[in-house]
C-alpha positions, -999 to 999 in steps of 0.1 A, spaced: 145 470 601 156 486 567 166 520 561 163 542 535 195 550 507 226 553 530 252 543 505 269 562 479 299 547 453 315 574 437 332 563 404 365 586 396 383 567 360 415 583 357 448 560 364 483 568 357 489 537 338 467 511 317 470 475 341 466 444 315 441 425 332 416 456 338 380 459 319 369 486 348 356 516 336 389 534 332 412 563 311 441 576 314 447 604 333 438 638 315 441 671 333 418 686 308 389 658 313 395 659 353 375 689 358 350 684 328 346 653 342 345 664 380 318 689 371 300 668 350 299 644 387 288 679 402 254 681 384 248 644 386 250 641 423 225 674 423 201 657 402 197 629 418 206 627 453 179 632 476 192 643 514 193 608 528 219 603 560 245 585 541 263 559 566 292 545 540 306 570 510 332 548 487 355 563 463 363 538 432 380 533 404 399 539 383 425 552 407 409 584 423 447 588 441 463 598 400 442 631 406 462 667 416 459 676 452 438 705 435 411 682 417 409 661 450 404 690 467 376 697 442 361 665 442 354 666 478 341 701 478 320 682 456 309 655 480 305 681 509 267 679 497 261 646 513 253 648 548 272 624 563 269 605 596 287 607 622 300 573 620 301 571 580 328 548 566 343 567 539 368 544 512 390 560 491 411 536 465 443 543 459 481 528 444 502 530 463 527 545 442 503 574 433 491 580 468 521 604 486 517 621 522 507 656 511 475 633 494 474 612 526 466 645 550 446 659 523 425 626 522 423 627 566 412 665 567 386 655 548 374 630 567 385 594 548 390 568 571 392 538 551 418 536 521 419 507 500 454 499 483 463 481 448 493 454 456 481 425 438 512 413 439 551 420 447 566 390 422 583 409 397 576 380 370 539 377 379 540 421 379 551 414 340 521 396 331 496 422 353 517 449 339 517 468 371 540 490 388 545 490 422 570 480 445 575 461 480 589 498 493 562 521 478 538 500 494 556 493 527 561 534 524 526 545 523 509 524 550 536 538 573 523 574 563 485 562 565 491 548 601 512 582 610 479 601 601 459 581 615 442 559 588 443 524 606 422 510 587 436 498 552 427 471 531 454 459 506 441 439 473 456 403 462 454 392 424 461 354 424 456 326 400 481 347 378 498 330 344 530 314 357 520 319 393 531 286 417 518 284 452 554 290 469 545 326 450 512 331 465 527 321 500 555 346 496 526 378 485 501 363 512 534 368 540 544 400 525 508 415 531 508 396 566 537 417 574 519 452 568 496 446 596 467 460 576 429 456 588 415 439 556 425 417 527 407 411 495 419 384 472 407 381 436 412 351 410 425 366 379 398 364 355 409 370 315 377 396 305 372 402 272 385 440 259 418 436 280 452 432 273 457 396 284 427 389 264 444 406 235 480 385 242 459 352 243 463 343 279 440 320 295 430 312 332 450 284 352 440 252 356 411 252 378 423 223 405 458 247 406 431 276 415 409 257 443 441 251 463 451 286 457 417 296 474 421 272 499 460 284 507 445 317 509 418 309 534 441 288 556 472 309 560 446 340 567 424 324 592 458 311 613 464 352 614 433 361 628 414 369 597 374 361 592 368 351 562 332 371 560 327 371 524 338 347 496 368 373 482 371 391 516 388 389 550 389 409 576 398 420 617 373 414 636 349 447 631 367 462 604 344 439 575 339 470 549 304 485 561 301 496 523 303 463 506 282 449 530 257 470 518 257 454 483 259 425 498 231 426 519 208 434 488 204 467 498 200 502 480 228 524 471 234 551 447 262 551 421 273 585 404 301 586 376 312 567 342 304 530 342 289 536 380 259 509 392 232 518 415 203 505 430 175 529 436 136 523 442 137 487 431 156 494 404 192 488 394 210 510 368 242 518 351 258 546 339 273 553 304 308 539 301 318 568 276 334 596 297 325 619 264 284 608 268 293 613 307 308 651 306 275 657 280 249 647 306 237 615 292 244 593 323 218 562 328 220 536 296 207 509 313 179 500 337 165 469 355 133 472 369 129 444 393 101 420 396 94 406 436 112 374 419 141 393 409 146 405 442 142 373 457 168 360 430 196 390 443 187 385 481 196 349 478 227 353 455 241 382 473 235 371 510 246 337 503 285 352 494 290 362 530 296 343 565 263 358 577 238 345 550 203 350 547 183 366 577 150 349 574 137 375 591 145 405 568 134 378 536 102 378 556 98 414 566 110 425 529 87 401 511 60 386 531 66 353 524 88 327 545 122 315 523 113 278 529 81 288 510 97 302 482 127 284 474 133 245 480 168 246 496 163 215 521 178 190 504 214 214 508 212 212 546 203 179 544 234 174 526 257 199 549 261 222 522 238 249 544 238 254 576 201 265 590 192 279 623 158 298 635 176 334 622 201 321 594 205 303 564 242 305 554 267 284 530 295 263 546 330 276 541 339 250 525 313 256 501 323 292 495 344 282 459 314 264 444 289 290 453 277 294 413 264 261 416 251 257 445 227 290 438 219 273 406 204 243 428 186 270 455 
């Protein structure tokens, strides 16, 4: 019923340009630190992978498309060492203005079929406050060249909740990504971290009521195109969900190689050094969680909960010998319409996607 490792995240942290809202592992792009760095990825992978079949290989960052066609030449030399399925999903992010068709049939020789784009948004006001880059043509531009070589499957990101953002805005990005025909959408609700620009400048978050109907707008326009809205941030065709994602969603292990990577590996979850100069010197892990049956438990509920499918009962019995209703005292939500319980299933209402925080806290 569960399968060994068949996940691998591959963290590159090089981008062209510094976004204002960003507190991912991230530096600006260095040719000198590329291939330190890339080698430094090199020995990690050999130390630690162990020859599973991998079935989904994501590329993260960062923005693994700011790197030469020569270092992403290297870096999948590099990742020839997994052996790959057949059927593997293999993600590659990219911006779109960094991300030009000699990269594009460089990325299909090599087998990527899934690209992942960075639009956020196309308002020039709302591009101020995100300090990004990239424009309606750019984008429009390289999904044409992605569908030429025969990447069909493309997910394009959406930053909402944005400083000065009104929801006439949102409906104007939401049709403009409507327009590219693209297989997936993820939408995110600006959060200000701490150590990021915004932070910095003293922005704060929108009003929260202003961000509920956002969420809402969001789910209703996609779901009249055809969208499913299979995971709280995430909507997709029907069978193009991200088999990666799923993965962490599903509790399940995975391994993580790079600066500021996460994996999850023998019941425990770790984290890599977020200083590329620790990274290129070897010292990778700075942080492990060794997880207790309760923890688990804990991250099976909290993860499976976030998508359309919920909890198979079945795998919470076959992964910890105990029945859920056993464990966790959850009856009162489905007597409430909050879950929805069958034989196989437990799973959250839609409606009850935005409040998810507390409804875990009840569970």
């Amino acid at each position: 019923m569960i399968d060994k490792i068949d996940a691998v995240y591959i963290h590159i942290p090089f981008c062209n340009y510094i976004c204002a809202y960003c507190d991912f592992c991230k530096v600006f792009y260095n040719k000198e630190y590329v291939n330190k760095y890339l080698e430094a990825l090199d020995k990690e992978i050999k130390a630690k992978y162990r020859g599973e079949i991998i079935t989904s290989l994501y590329i993260g960052g960062g923005t693994p498309s700011s790197l030469s066609l020569n270092e992403l030449e290297k870096l999948f030399s590099i990742l020839k060492m997994f052996k790959l399925s057949k059927d593997c999903e293999i993600t590659i992010e990219a911006n779109p203005d960094s991300l030009a068709l000699d990269k594009i049939k460089l990325l299909k020789s090599y087998g990527v079929n899934r690209v992942s784009l960075g639009v956020e948004t196309i308002n020039s006001k709302l591009q101020d406050v995100l300090e990004r880059r990239t424009s309606k043509d750019s984008v429009i531009t390289c999904i044409n060249n992605l569908k030429k070589e025969g990447i069909t499957n493309i997910n394009v990101d959406l930053i909402y909740a944005i400083k000065g953002e009104t929801l006439n805005d949102l409906k104007e990005d939401l049709n403009f990504l409507l327009s590219l025909d693209v297989t997936h959408i993820s939408t995110y609700s600006l959060i200000i971290e701490d150590n990021t620009k915004l932070k910095t400048n003293g922005v704060n978050n929108i009003d929260k009521s202003l961000d509920r109907k956002m969420y809402d707008m969001i789910s209703s326009i996609l779901k009249d195109n055809s969208y499913i809205h299979y995971e709280i941030s995430n909507f997709s065709k029907e069978g193009y969900s991200s088999k990666h994602n799923l993965k962490y969603w599903h509790n399940l292990e995975y391994y993580g190689f790079g600066v500021g990577a996460s994996g999850y590996i023998d019941n425990i979850r770790y984290t890599n050094t977020r200083s590329i100069t620790n990274y290129i010197n070897g010292k990778t892990i700075i942080d492990k969680e060794i997880l207790t049956i309760k923890d688990k438990m804990f991250y099976e509920v909290m993860l499976n909960l976030r998508t359309n499918r919920g909890i198979d009962k079945e795998i919470f019995k076959y992964k910890y010998k105990a029945n859920i209703d056993d464990i966790f005292n959850y009856k009162e939500l489905v007597n409430s319409n909050i879950l929805e319980e069958d034989n196989r299933y437990l799973r959250v209402y839609e409606d009850y996607f935005y409040v998810l925080d507390e409804i875990i806290l009840k569970f």
